[in-house]
C-alpha positions as CSV (number, residue, x, y, z in Angstrom):
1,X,-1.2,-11.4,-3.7
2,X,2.5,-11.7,-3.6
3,X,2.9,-11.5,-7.7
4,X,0.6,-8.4,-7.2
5,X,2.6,-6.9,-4.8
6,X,6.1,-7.7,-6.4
7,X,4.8,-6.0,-9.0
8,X,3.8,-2.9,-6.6
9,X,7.3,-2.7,-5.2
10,X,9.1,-2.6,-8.4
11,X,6.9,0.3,-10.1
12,X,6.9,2.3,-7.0
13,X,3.4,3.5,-7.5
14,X,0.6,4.1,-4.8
15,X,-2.1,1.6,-3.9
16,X,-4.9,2.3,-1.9
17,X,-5.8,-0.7,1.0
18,X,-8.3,-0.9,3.3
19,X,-6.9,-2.2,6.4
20,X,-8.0,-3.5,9.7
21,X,-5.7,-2.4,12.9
22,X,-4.8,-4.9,15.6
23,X,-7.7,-3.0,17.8
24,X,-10.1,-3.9,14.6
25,X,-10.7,-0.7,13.3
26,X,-10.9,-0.3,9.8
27,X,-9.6,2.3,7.6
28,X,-8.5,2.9,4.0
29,X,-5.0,4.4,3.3
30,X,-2.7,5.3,0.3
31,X,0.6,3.4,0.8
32,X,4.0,3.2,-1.3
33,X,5.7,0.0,-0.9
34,X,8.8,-0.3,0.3
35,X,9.6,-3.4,0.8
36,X,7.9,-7.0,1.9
37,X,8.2,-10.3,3.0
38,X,5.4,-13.1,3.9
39,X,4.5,-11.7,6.7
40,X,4.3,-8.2,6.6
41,X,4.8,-4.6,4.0
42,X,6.8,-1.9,5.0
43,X,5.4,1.2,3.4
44,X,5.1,5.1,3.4
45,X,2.0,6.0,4.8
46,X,0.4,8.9,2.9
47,X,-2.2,9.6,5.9
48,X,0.6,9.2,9.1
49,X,2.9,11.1,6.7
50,X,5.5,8.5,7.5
51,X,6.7,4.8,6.6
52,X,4.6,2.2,8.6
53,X,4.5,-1.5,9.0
54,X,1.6,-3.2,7.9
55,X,0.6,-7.1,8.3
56,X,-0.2,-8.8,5.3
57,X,-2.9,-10.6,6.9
58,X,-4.4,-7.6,8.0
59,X,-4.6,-6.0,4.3
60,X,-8.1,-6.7,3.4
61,X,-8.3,-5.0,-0.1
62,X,-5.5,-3.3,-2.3
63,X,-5.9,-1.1,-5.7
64,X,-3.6,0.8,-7.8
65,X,-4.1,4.5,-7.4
66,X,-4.3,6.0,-11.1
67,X,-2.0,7.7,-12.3
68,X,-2.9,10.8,-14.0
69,X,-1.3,11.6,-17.3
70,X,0.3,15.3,-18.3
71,X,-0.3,17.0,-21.1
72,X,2.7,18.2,-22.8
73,X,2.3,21.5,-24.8
């Protein structure tokens, strides 16, 4: 997961997790990383509107978000 989430970081775009809280509820979000080390991502949080930290051991499932493409006229 780290190479994937180098990779994350750099290109800035969206990924969509599913995450379990320290109460163990379970919920999907749409983050932009920020930053991370071995322990935990730093990330805007599209549904708290605001940059969050997240443990890494706590991310069970992470996918890019597609990126939709513009038509030029």
């Amino acid at each position: 997961m780290i190479g994937y989430m180098n990779k994350i970081a750099q290109t800035g775009r969206k990924v969509k997790i599913i995450y379990l809280s320290a109460s163990g509820v379970m919920t999907k979000r749409t983050i932009r990383v920020l930053s991370y080390d071995e322990e935990k991502v730093i990330a805007y949080c599209y549904m708290r509107n605001q940059i969050r930290t997240f443990k890494r051991m706590n991310i069970l499932a992470m996918e890019l978000v597609e990126q939709k493409m513009e038509a030029y006229a």
